[in-house]
N, C-alpha and C positions, 0 to 999 in steps of 0.2 A: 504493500500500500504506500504511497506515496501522497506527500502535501505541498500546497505552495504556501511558502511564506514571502511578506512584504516586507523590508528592509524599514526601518525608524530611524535607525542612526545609526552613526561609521563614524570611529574616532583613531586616532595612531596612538599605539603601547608603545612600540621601539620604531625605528625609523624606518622598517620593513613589516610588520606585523599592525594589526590592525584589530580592537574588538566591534563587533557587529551586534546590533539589537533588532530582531524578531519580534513580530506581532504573533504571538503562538494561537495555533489551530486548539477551538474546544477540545476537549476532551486528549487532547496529545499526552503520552505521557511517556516515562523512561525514570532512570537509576540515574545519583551521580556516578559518572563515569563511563558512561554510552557516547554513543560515534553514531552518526548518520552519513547515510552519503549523498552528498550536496552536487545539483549543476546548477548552473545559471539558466534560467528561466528565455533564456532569449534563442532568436534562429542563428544556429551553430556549433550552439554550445549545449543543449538539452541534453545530451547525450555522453557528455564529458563528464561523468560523475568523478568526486574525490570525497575521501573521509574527513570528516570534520567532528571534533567531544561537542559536547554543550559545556559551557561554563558555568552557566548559570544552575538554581537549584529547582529542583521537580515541582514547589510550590510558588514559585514566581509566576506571574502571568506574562512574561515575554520568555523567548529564548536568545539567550546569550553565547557567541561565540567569538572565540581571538584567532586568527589566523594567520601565519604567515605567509609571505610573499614569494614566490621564488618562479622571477623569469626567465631563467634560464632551464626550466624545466620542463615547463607546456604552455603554458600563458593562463590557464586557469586561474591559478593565485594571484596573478599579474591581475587578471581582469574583475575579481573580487576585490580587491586593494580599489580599485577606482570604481565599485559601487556608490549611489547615490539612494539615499530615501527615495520610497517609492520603488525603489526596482524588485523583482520578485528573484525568488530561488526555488529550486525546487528538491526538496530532500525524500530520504526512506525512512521507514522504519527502526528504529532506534536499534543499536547493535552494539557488542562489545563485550569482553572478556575483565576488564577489570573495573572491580565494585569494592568496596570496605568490607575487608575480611579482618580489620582488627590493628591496632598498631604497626609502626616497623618504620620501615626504610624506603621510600620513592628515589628512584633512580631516575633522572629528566635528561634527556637531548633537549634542546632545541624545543619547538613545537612540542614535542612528547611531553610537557606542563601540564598539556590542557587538560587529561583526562583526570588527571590529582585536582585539578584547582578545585573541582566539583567537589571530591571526596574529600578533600581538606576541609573545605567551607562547612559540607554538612557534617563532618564529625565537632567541626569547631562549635559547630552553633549545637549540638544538641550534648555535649560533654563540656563544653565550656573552655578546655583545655585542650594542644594537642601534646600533651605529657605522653614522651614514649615513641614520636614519629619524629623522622629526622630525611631532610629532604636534599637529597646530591646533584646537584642540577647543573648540567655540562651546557656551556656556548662557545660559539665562535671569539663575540668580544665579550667587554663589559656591556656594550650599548646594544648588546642581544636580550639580556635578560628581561623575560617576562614578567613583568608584575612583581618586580622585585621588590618595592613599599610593602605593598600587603604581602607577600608572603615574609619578610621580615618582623612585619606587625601579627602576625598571627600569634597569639597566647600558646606558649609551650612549647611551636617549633623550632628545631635544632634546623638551620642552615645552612649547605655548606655551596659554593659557589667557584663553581673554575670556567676555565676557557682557555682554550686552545689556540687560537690566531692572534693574541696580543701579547707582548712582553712586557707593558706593565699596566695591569690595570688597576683601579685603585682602591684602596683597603676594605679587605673582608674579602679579596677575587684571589683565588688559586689562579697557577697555570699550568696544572697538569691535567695529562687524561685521567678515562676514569678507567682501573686497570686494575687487574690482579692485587700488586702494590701500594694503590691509591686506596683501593677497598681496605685489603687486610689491617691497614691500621685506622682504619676506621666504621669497622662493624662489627657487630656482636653474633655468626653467624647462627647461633642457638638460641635467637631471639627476636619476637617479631615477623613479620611478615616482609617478602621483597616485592615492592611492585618497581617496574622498570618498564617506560617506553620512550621510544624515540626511534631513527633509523635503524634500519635491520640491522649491517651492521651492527651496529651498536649495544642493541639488545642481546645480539648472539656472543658477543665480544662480551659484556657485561654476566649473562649469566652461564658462562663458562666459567667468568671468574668467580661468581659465586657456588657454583655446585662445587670445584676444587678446593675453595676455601671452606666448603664442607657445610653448607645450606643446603638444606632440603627440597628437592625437587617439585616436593607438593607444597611448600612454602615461597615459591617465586610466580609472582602474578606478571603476563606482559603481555604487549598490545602495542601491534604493529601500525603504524596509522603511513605507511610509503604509500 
């Protein structure tokens, strides 16, 4: 089943990425931490579907999403980036592998934020605390990170922040990968839950390093959104 939604508002997060506000369909509904797959409602493009989390939460009456930009891949994201109010989308039915199984560790590429920011938010608001979740969240630079305010301002989160492509960015930014080494001295691996998304890569690279460092196979959540 399929819906169209009408575009409200489009504002910039980092200088490539973008949150998006949805007029949400009656009766729509999903989990934090579901993916839909999104085209552009126009002739050419109907047919170009791509994955997109909601950000927002299951009780809100809009739906919220942050997307990033990347044209050098198909132009889809390119051509969401320069949406206007009023323009329509056309999305599926809600989908996706990771939901709040319980504290732990979020593992983030990139774009890979979005499907936590949901599961963040509602564990925040309904425990008050996120005592016990600690969030590892990889970028290109500093001027990548997503929603880097409130995820700092969240009650209880541990943060930790690196990047890749810049050699100095400034205080509180790592610049290492996140890697076997980067993990082991920084996780607890018989405790907690792992969720991890972002590029394949990434994912596969990441929980190699955690099953070795001797995490539990049915304790790592992921979710591929290429």
């Amino acid at each position: 089943m399929t819906h169209t939604l009408t575009l409200q508002h489009i504002e910039p997060v980092t200088p490539d990425t973008h949150r998006l506000r949805f007029r949400r369909p009656e009766g729509f509904d999903f989990t934090p931490g579901q993916a839909v797959d999104m085209a552009l409602d126009k002739d050419g493009w109907r047919d170009e579907t791509r994955p997109f989390t909601f950000v927002s939460l299951p009780d809100e009456t809009c739906l919220d999403f942050v997307i990033k930009s990347y044209p050098e891949h198909d132009g889809v994201t390119e051509q969401i980036g320069k949406m206007e109010p009023g323009d329509k989308v056309i999305i599926s039915s809600p989908w996706g592998a990771i939901h709040d199984e319980g504290p732990g560790w979020f593992i983030a590429g990139g774009a890979g934020i979005t499907p936590f920011l949901a599961v963040l938010r509602r564990r925040l608001e309904i425990h008050g605390t996120l005592a016990g979740c600690t969030l590892i969240f990889s970028n290109s630079t500093e001027a990548d990170i997503i929603l880097r305010r409130e995820l700092e301002a969240m009650e209880g989160l541990e943060t930790i922040f690196t990047v890749t492509d810049e050699a100095n960015p400034g205080e509180g930014v790592l610049t290492e990968r996140i890697d076997r080494d980067f993990l082991a001295t920084r996780i607890k691996p018989d405790i907690g839950h792992y969720y991890v998304c972002g590029p394949e890569p990434m994912i596969a690279d990441v929980t190699a390093a955690l099953e070795d460092l001797g995490v539990a196979e049915d304790r790592i959540v992921v979710e591929d959104l290429d």
